[in-house]
FINULUM-819879 format. One record per residue (C-alpha): z, y, x. Coordinates in nm, 3 decimals. Last residue first. Layout:
<recs>
+---------+---------+---------+
:      zz :      yy :      xx :
+---------+---------+---------+
:       Z :       Y :       X :
...
+---------+---------+---------+
</recs>
This chain:
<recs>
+---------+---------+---------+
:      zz :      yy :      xx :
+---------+---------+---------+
:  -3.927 :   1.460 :   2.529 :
:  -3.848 :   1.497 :   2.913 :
:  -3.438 :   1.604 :   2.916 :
:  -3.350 :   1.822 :   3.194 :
:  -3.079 :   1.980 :   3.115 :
:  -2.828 :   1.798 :   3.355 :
:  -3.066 :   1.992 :   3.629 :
:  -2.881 :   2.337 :   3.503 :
:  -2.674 :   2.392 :   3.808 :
:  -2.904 :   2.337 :   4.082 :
:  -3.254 :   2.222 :   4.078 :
:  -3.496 :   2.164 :   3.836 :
:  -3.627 :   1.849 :   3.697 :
:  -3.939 :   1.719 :   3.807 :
:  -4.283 :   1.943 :   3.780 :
:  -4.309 :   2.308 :   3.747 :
:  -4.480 :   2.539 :   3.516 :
:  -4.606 :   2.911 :   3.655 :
:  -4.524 :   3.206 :   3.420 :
:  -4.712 :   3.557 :   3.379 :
:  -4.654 :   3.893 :   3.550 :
:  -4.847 :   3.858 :   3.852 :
:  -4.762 :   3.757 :   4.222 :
:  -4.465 :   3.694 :   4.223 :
:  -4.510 :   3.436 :   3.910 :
:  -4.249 :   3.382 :   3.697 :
:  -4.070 :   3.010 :   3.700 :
:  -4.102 :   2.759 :   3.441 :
:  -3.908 :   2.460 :   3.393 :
:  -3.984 :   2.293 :   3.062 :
:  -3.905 :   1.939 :   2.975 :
:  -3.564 :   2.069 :   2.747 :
:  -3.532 :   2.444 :   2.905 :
:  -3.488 :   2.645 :   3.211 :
:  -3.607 :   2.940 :   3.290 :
:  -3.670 :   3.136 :   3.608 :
:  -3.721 :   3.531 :   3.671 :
:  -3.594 :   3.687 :   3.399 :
:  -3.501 :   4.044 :   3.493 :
:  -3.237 :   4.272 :   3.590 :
:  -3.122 :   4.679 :   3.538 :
:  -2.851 :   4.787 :   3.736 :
:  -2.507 :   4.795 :   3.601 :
:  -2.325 :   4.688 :   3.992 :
:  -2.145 :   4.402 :   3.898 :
:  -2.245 :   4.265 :   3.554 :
:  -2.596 :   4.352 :   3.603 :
:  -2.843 :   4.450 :   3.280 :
:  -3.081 :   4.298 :   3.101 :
:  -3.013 :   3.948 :   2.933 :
:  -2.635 :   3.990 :   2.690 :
:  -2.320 :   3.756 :   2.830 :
:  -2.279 :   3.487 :   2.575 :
:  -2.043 :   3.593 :   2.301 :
:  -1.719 :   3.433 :   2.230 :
:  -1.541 :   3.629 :   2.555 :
:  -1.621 :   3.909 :   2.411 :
:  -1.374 :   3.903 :   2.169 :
:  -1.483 :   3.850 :   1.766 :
:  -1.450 :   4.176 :   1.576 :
:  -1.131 :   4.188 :   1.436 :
:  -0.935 :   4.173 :   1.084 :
:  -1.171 :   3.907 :   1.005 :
:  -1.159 :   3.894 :   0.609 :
:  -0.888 :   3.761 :   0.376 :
:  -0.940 :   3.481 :   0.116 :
:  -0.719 :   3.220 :   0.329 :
:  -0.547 :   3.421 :   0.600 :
:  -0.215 :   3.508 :   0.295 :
:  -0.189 :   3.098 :   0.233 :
:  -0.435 :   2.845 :   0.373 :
:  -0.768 :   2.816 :   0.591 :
:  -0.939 :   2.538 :   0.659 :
:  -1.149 :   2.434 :   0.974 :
:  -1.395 :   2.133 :   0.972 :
:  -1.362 :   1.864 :   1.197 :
:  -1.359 :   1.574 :   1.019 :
:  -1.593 :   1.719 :   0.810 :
:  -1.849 :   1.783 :   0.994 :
:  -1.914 :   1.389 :   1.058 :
:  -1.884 :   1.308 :   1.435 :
:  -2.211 :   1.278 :   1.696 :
:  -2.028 :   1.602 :   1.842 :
:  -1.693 :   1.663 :   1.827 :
:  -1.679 :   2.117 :   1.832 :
:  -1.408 :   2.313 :   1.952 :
:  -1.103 :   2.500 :   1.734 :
:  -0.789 :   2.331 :   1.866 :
:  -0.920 :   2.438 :   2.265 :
:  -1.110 :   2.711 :   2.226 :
:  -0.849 :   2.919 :   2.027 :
:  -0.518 :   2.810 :   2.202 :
:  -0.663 :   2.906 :   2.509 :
:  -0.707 :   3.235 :   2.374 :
:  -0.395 :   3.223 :   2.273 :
:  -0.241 :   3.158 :   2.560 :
:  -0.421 :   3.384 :   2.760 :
:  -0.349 :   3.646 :   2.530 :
:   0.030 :   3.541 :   2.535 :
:   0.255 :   3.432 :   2.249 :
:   0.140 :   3.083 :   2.233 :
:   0.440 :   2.887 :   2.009 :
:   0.513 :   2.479 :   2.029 :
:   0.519 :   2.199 :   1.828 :
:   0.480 :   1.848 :   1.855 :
:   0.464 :   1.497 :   1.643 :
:   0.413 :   1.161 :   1.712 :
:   0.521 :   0.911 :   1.401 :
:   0.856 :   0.721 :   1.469 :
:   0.839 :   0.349 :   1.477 :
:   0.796 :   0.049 :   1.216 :
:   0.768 :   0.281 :   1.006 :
:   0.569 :   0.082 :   0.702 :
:   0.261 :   0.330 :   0.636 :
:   0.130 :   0.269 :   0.276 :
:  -0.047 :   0.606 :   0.247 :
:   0.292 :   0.753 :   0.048 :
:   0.469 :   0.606 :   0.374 :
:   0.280 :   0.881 :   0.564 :
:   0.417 :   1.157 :   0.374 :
:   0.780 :   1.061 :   0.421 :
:   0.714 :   0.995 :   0.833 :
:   0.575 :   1.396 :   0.812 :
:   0.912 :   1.517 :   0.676 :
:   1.092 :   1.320 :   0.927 :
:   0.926 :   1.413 :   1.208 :
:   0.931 :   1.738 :   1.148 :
:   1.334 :   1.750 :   1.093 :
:   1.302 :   1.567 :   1.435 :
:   1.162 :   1.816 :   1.553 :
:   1.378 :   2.091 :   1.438 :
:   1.711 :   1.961 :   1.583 :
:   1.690 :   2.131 :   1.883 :
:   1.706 :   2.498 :   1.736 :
:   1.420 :   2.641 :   1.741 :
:   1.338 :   3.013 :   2.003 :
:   1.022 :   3.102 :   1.813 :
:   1.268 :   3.345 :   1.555 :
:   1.013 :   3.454 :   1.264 :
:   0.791 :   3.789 :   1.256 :
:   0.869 :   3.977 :   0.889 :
:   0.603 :   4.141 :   0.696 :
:   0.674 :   4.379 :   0.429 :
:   0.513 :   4.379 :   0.095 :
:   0.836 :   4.327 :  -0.135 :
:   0.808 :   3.940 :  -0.168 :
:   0.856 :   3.878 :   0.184 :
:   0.539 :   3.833 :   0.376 :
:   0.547 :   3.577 :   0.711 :
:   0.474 :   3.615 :   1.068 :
:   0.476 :   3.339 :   1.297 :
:   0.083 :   3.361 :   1.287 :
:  -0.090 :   3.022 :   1.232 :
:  -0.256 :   2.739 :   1.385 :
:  -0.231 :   2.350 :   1.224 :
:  -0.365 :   2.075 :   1.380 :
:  -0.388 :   1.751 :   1.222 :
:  -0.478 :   1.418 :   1.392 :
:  -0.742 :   1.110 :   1.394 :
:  -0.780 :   0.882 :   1.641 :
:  -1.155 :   0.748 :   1.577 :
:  -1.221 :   0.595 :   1.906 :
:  -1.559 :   0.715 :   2.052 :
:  -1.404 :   1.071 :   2.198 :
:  -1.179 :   0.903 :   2.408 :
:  -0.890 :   1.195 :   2.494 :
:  -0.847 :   1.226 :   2.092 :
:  -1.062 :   1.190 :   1.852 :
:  -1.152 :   1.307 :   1.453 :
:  -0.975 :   1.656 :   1.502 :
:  -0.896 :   1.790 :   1.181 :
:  -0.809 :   2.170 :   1.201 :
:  -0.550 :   2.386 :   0.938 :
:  -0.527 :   2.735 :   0.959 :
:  -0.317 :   3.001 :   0.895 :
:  -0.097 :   3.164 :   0.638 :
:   0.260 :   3.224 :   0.558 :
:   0.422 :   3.373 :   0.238 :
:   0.817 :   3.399 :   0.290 :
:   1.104 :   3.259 :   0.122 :
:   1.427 :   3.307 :   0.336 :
:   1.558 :   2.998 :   0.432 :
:   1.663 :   3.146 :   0.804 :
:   1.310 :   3.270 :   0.886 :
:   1.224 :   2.994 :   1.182 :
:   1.391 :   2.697 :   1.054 :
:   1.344 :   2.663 :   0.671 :
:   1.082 :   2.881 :   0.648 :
:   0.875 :   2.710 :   0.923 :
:   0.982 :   2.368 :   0.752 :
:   0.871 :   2.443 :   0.439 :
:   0.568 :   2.573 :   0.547 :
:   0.446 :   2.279 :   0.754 :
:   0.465 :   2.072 :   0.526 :
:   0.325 :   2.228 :   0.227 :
:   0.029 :   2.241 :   0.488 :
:   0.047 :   1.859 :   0.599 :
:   0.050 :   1.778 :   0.195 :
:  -0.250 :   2.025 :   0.191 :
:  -0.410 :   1.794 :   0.497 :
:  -0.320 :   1.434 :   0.332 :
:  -0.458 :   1.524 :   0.020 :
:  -0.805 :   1.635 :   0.209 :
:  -0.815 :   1.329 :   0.367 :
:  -0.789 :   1.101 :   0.105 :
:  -1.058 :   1.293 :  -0.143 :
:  -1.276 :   1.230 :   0.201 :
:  -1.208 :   0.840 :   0.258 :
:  -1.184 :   0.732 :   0.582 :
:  -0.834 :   0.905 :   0.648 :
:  -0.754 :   0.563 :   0.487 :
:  -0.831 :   0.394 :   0.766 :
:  -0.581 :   0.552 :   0.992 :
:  -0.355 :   0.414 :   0.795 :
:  -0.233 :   0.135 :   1.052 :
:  -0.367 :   0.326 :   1.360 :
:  -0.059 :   0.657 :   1.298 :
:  -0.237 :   0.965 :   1.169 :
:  -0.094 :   1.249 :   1.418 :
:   0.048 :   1.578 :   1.336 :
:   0.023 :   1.878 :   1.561 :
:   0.166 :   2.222 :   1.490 :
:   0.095 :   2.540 :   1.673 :
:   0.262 :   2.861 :   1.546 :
:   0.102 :   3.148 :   1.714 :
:   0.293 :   3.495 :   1.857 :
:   0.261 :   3.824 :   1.686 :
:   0.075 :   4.121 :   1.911 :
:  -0.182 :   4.190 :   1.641 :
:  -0.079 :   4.069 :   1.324 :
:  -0.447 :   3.997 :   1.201 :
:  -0.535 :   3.789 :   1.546 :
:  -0.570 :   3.469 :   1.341 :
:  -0.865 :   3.608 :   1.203 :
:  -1.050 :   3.733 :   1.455 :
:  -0.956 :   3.435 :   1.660 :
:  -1.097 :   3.241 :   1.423 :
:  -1.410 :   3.380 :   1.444 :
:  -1.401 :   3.372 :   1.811 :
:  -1.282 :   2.976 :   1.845 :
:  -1.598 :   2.910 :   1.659 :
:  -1.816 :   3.131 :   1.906 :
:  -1.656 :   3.020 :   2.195 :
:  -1.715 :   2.628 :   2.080 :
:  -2.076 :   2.718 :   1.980 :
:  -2.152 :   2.841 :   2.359 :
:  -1.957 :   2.584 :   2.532 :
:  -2.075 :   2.282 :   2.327 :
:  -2.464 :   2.403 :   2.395 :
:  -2.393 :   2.451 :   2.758 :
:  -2.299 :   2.118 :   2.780 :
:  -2.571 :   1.972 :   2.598 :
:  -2.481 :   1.703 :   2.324 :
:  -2.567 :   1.923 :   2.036 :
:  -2.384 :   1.818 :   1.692 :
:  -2.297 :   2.182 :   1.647 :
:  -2.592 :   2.362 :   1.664 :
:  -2.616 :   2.694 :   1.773 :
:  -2.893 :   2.639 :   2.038 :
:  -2.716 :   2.787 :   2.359 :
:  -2.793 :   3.036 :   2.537 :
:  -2.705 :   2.961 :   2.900 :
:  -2.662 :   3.237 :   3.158 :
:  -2.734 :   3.238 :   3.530 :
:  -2.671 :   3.503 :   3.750 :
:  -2.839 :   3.649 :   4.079 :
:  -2.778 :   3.940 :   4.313 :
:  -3.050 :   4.137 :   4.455 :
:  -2.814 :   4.506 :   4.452 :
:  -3.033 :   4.699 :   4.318 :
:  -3.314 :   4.488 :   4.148 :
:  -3.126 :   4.214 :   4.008 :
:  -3.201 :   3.889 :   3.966 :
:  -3.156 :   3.677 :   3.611 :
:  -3.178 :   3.302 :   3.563 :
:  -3.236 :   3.121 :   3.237 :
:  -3.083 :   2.874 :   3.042 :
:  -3.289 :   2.762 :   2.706 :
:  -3.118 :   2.617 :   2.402 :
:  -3.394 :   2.489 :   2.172 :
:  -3.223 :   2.160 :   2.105 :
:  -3.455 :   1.907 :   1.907 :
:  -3.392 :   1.644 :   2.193 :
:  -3.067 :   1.680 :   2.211 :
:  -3.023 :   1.619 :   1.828 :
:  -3.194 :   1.293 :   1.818 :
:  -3.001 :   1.165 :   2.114 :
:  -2.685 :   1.247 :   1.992 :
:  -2.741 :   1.054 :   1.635 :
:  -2.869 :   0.760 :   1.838 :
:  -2.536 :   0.774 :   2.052 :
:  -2.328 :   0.779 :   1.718 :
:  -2.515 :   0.504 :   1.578 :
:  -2.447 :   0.306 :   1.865 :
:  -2.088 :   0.431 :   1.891 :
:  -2.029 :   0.406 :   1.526 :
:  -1.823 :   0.064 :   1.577 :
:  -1.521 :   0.252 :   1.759 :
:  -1.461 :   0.473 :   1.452 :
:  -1.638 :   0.676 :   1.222 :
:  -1.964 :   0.670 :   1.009 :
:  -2.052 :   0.326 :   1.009 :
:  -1.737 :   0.190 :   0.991 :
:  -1.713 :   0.277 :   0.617 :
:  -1.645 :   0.653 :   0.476 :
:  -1.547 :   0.624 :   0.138 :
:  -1.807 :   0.642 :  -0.128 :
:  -1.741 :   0.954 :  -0.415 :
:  -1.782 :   0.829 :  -0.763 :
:  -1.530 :   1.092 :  -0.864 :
:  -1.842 :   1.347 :  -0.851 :
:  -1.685 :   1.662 :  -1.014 :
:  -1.967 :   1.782 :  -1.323 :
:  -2.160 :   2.084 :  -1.275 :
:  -2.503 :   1.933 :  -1.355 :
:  -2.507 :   1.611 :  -1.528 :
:  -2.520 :   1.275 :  -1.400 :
:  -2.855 :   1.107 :  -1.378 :
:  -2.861 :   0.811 :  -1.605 :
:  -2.808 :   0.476 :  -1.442 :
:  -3.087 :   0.317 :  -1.270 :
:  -3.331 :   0.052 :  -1.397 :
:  -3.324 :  -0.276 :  -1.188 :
:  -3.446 :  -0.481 :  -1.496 :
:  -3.138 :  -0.683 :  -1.464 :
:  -2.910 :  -0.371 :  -1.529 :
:  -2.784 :  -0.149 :  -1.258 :
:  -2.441 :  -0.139 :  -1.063 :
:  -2.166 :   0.026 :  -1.156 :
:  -1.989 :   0.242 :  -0.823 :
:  -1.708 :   0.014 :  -0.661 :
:  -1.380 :   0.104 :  -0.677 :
:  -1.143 :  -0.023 :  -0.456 :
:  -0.818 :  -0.111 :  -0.566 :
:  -0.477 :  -0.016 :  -0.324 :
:  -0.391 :  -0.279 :  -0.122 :
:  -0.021 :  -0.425 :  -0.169 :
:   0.247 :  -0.259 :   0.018 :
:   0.380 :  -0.438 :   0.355 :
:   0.720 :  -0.652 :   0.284 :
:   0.995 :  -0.478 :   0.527 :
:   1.097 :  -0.235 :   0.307 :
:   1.110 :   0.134 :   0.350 :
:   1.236 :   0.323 :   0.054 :
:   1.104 :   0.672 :  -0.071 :
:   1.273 :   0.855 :  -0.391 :
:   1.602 :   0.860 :  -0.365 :
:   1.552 :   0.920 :   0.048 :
:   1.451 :   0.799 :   0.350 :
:   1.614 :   0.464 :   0.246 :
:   1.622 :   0.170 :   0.522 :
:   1.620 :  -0.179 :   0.376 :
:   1.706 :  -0.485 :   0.577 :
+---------+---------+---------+
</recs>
């Protein structure tokens, strides 16, 4: 039996045919290439992502792709003592890189992601956050493989997401929002490929004279499933039969903590995944703007030199890095290397090359 969506969309038991897949033209019997193409123009010829790139099968490469990049990390943690009150602190500084396995390392680049956005998110000072999270269900997850896919899925999730803020949180009337929009290539495993939109923005919108307006956060009841509706129409454009409702949520941060919550948790770092499956996009009035903020302080490691409790000055007097462990010498001012991995907090480190 048939179940219409609406004029357009109708659900019928019979699964879709496969779309074609285009292969790229291969080269003549004397194994000559085809001409270089030109300079400037799209590449259509674009290869979809196979299984050796994402999902459960990449694990192996995955892990090889992990242990290449810890071993290149040049994040070094090192251990500070002050001279008034003898006090000690650790700080990690992490390597930048985003594909870094090391704990510290996914910290430090995760608070400094979440702090650029943050800067921009935090344009309407005071306004609360829109969260919205849209999951892929497993039968078209598959198509998410291929990049041209993916990004058609995410601006329909945007024109989604609009609409329905408009229609339920400003009463209908047509405002300009912006925000932005986060794949996340995994879920609670992070070697199954479970992909799912999140999108972040400001419940404020522009009307059409210049002012800006801050929507109602308090939904009626009936707005989730309006969601869920809206995003089950998209997904049986990908060949999704709905055999059962696709999992959606919503909800608003209006606090600092919140927020800042918010920040590190939607806008951290997969490593051993491709970059763009977790890339962060920006739509509507945030998309061509500039941070409004500097980023908080809580994105930047705590700065070498001086005390956080009593402001006296400090210095270095252990480091820790990949196969190094040094610790300065009391008796001079140079270094003396140690064997085995250090102890304490920053043993997981340890990594001989």
């Amino acid at each position: 039996m048939a179940g219409t969506l609406n004029d357009q969309q109708t659900i019928t038991s019979d699964p879709p045919p496969p779309a074609p897949r285009l292969l790229p033209a291969p080269a003549d019997a004397q194994g000559t290439r085809p001409p270089p193409r030109k300079r400037g123009r799209p590449r259509k010829d674009r290869r979809p992502l196979g299984s050796n790139t994402l999902g459960p099968t990449s694990l192996e490469i995955g892990n090889r792709k992990e242990k290449r990049t810890t071993r290149s990390c040049d994040g070094i943690a090192f251990r500070e003592n002050c001279r008034d009150c003898n006090s000690d602190r650790w700080t990690w500084n992490g390597c930048g890189k985003a594909n870094c396995t090391q704990p510290g390392c996914q910290k430090h680049h995760t608070n400094r992601r979440a702090g650029r956005a943050w800067a921009k998110l935090e344009a309407f000072e005071g306004a609360p956050w829109g969260v919205v999270v849209l999951t892929i269900p497993g039968a078209v997850r598959d198509c998410i493989r291929d990049r041209d896919t993916a990004a058609a899925v995410r601006k329909r999730a945007v024109e989604i997401v609009k609409a329905w803020a408009i229609r339920w949180g400003f009463h209908g009337v047509p405002v300009r929002l912006g925000g932005s929009v986060v794949w996340h290539p995994a879920g609670e495993n992070p070697d199954i490929f479970a992909p799912h939109l999140n999108v972040i923005f400001p419940w404020v919108g522009e009307t059409d004279d210049g002012a800006y307006r801050v929507g109602r956060y308090h939904l009626d009841p009936r707005a989730l499933d309006d969601l869920r509706q809206q995003w089950a129409i998209a997904l049986v454009d990908l060949g999704w039969e709905p055999t059962c409702s696709p999992q959606v949520d919503y909800e608003f941060r209006k606090s600092e903590g919140a927020k800042r919550h918010a920040a590190r948790y939607f806008f951290r770092s997969f490593p051993a995944w491709a970059s763009w499956t977790q890339r962060v996009y920006w739509f509507g009035i945030l998309a061509h703007s500039l941070e409004a903020h500097d980023p908080p302080p809580w994105s930047e490691p705590p700065r070498p030199g001086r005390c956080s409790d009593c402001g006296g000055y400090t210095r270095t007097v252990e480091i820790v890095r990949l196969g190094k462990w040094l610790i300065r010498d009391p008796n001079g001012s140079g270094w003396l290397p140690q064997e085995g991995p250090p102890p304490g907090k920053w043993a997981e480190v340890w990594i001989g090359r």
